[in-house]
C-alpha positions in Angstrom: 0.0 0.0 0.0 1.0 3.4 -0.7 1.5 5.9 1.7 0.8 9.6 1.4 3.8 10.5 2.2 5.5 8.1 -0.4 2.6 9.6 -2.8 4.2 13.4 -2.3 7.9 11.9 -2.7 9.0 11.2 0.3 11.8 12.9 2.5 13.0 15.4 -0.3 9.3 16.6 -0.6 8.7 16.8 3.4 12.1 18.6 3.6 11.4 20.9 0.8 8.3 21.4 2.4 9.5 22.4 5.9 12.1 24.7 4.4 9.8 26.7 2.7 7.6 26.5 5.7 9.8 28.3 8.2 10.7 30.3 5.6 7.3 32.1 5.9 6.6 32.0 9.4 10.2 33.6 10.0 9.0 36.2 8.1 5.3 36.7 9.1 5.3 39.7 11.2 2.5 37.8 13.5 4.0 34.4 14.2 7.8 35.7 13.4 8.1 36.3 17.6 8.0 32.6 18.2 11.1 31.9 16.2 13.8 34.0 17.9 16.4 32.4 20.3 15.6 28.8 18.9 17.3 26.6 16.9 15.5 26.7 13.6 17.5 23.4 12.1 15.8 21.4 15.5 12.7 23.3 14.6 12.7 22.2 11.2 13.8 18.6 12.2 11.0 17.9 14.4 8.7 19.3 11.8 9.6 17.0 9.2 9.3 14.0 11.5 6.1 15.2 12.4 4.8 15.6 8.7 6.7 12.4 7.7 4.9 10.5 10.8 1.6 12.4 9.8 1.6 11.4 6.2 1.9 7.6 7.1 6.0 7.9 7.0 8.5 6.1 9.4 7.0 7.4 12.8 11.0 8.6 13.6 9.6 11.8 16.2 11.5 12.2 19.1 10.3 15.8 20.3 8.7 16.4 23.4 4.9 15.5 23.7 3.2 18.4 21.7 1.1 19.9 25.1 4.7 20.5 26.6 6.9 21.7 24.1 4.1 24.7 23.3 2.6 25.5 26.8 5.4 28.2 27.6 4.4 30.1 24.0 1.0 30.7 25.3 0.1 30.3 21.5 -3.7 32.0 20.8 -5.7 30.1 18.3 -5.5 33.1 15.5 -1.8 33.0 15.7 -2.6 28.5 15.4 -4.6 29.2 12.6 -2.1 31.3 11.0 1.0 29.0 11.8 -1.8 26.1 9.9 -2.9 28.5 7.1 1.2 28.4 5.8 1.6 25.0 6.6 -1.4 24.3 4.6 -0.6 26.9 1.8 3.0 25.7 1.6 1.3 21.6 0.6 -0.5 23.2 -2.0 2.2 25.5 -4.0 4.3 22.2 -3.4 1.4 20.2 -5.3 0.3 18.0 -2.6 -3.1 16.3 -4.1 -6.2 17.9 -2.2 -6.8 14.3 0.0 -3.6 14.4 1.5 -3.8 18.0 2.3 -7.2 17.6 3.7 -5.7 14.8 6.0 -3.0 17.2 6.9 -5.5 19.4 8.0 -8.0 17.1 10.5 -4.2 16.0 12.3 -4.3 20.3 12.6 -7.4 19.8 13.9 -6.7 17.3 16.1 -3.4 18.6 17.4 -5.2 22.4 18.4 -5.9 21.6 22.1 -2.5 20.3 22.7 -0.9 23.6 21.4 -3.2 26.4 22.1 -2.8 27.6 25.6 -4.0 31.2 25.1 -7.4 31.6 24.7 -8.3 34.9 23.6 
């Protein structure tokens, strides 16, 4: 059986995916602040273990549960939904087939109360 994330191309595609990813959020004057003093390369590691795990990839993550490595951003849903909005907009212009990107988007779903702390 195919996997999605043999479907997209694998690690190259997930990488290139991630790069262009941070790429955006780096330079989003809303998200940017949660960036600074971190290492982006462990950033864009976990990422890409996450996507790879998500897509139905080797499940390689080794990252802190989700709930603990954001509760000290105090992350606000619009500033979630933003963060998702690249994420999501960055599958597309990579030409990530609509299903896979809509399966992307329920693990979003899913992951939301583990990650937003701030609720305003």
């Amino acid at each position: 059986m195919t996997t999605d994330y043999d479907r997209i191309g694998g690690g190259p595609a997930v990488g290139a995916v991630v790069e262009e990813f941070y790429r955006r959020l780096t330079a989003d004057d809303q998200v940017s602040h949660y960036f600074k003093d971190v290492s982006l390369p462990v950033l864009k590691r976990h990422q890409a273990l996450m996507v790879t795990s998500i897509l139905g990839g080797p499940d390689r993550y080794d990252g802190r549960p989700l709930d603990q490595a954001h509760a000290p951003l105090c992350i606000s849903h619009s500033d979630y939904d933003r963060v998702g909005s690249h994420l999501m907009s960055c599958l597309q212009d990579a030409g990530v087939p609509r299903d896979i990107r809509d399966r992307v988007g329920t693990a979003l779903g899913q992951a939301r109360a583990a990650i937003v702390t701030l609720q305003s």
